[in-house]
N, C-alpha and C positions, 0 to 999 in steps of 0.2 A: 895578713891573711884572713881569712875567714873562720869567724866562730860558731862551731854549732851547736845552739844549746840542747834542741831534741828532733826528733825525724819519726818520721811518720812512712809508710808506706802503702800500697795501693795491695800488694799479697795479703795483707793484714785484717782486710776488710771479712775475708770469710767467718774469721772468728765475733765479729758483732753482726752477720747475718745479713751480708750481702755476699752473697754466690756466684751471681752473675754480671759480665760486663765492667770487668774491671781495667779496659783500658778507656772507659768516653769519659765526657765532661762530670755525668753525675759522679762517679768514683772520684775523682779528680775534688770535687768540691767535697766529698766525703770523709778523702785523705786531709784534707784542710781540715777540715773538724774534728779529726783524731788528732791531728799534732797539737792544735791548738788547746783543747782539751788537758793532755798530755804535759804543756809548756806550763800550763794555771795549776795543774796537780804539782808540777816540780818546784814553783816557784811559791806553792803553798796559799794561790789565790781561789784554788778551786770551791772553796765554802765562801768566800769573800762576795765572787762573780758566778752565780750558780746555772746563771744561761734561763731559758723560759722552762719552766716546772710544768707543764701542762703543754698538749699539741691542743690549738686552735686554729691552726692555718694563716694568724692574722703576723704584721709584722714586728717582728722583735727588736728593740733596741737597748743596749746595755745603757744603764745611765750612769753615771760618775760617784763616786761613792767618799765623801765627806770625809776628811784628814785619811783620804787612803790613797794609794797608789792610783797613779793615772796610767794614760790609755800609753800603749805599745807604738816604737815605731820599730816596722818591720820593712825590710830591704826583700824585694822577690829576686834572689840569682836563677836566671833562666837555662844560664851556659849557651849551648849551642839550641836551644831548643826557638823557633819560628814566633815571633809578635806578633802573630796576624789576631784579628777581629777574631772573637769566640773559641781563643784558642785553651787547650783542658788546662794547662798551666796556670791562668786568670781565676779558672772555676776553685783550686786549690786558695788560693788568693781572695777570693772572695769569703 
């Protein structure tokens, strides 16, 4: 069966100050960044991998971090939900 280590929801989002539009893609990609967040706080990498410290618009990429823990492989279960092209499930995912 399936294990799940943390979850995240898209209700959740009012409390770090998004209000509105919480069923499109942006919430969707938001909710991913709470879990994920969430996953490195429980697993105690969240000082380890601190994410981009500063907003400059440009793109961010984690780089590998020397005798520590490598990268996640993570499984996306969709269930019943549609694989089409630009669907909010992917945005989560990304």
């Amino acid at each position: 069966g399936d294990h799940i280590v943390c979850a995240a929801y898209s209700h959740e989002l009012p409390r770090y100050g998004i209000k509105v539009g919480l069923t499109n893609y942006a919430a969707a990609y938001c909710t991913g960044l709470l879990v994920a967040r969430r996953l490195l706080q429980r697993l105690g990498l969240d000082s380890l991998y601190a994410g981009a410290i500063e907003v400059t618009g440009d793109e961010f990429n984690v780089e590998p971090v020397d005798n520590g823990p490598g990268a996640f492989r993570c499984y996306l279960d969709v269930g019943l939900a549609r694989t089409t092209t630009g669907a909010r499930v992917f945005g989560a995912m990304k």
